[in-house]
N, C-alpha and C positions, 0 to 999 in steps of 0.2 A: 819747841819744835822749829824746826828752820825752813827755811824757803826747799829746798833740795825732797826734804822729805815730805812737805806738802805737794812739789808737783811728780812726784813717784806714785803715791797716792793717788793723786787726778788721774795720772797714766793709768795704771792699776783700773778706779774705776770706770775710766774712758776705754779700757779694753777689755772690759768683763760686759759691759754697755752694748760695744759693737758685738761680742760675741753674739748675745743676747738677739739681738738685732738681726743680725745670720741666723740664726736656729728659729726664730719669728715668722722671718723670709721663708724659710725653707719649707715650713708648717702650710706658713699659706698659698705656696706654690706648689705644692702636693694636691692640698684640697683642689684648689683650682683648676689645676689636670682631670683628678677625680671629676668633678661638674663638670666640664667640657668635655670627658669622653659617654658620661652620662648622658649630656644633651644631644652628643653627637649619635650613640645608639637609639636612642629617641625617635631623634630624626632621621635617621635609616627606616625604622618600623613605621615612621610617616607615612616616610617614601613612596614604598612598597606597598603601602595600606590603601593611600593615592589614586597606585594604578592599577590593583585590580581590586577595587573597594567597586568600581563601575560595574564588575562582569559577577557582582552576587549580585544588585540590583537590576540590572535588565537583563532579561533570558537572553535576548538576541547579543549583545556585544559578548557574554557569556559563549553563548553558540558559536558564533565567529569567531572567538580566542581557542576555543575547545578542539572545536573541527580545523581551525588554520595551526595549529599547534600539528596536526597529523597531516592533513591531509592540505594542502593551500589548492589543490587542481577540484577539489569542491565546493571553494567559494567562488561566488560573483567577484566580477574584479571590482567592483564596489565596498564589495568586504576584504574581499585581499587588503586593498588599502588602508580598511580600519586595522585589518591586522599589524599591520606594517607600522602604524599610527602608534599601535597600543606597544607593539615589542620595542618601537626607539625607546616610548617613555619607560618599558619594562629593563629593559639595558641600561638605559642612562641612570636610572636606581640604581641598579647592581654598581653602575660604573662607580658613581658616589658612594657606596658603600665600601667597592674597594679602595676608594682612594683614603678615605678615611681611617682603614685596616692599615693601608701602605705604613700612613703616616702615622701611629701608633696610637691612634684615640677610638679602636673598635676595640674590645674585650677578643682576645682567641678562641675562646669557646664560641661568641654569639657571632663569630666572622667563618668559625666549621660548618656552622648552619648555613648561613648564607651563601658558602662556598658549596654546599652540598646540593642546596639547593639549585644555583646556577649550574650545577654542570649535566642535570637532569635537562633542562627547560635549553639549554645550547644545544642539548645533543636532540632537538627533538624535533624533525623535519623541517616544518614551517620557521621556525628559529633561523637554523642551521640557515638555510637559503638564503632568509633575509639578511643576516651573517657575511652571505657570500658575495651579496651585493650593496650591502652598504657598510664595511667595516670603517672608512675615515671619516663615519661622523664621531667616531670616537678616540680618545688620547691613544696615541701609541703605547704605552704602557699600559692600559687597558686592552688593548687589538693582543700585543702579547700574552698577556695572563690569561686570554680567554682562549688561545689558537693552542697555548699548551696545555690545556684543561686535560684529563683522563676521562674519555666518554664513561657513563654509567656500564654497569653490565648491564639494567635491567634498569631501564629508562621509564622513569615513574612522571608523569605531569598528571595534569587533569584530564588532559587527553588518553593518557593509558592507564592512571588506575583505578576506573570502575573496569576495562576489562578485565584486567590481572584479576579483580574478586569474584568474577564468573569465572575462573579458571579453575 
């Protein structure tokens, strides 16, 4: 055997090597997406768990979320402000959730829920107002996806559907 066809050979195996190497890479940058959009979903239902994990444990911040959701002109401005309090941190979830939908580590299914769900709780007075007066604590590409939302027909929160079941 001569020199010539011993480094054809090395070539040969030095490029069946890198292929090898490539399709490796590729495997575990897949996975890798996988986990990261996995953890990112995770922490979306954190998020969310977060901020209104408070209003199953206390009736009153419950009451206050409930009633400023319909009505903000029958809270104290005491609780107006918790209101206000609890919708940044309820926005600033959603806003996180979209951003991570933008940049393609949310699931489309669990980003329809989410989107379904936002556009009930925007379109729902106490929201909406707060909305009206503080949209630049939020990313401009946020302020737009939320300004061209499609109000609900039939505007479901916590605040309207126990009435809808009396109906």
């Amino acid at each position: 055997m001569n020199w010539e066809a011993v480094a054809a050979i090395a070539q040969l195996v030095s490029s069946v090597a890198v292929v090898l190497s490539v399709l490796y890479l590729g495997i575990q940058v897949h996975r890798s997406t996988r986990v990261a959009m996995l953890a990112t979903q995770d922490a979306a239902a954190t998020a969310m768990r977060d901020v209104t994990k408070p209003f199953m444990e206390n009736a009153e911040l419950e009451r206050i979320w409930r009633v400023g959701l319909e009505d903000l002109s029958a809270l104290s401005v005491e609780d107006r402000a918790r209101f206000f309090h609890a919708t940044y941190q309820f926005l600033k979830a959603f806003e996180t959730i979209h951003f991570h939908y933008v940049y393609g580590l949310m699931d489309r299914q669990l980003w329809e829920g989410w989107h379904g769900l936002l556009r009930h709780y925007v379109a729902a007075p106490g929201i909406a107002h707060y909305w009206k007066l503080r949209p630049e604590v939020f990313s401009e590409r946020f302020r737009k996806f939320v300004n061209g939302l499609e109000p609900p027909t039939e505007q479901r929160t916590v605040g309207t559907l126990f009435e809808q079941e009396q109906k």
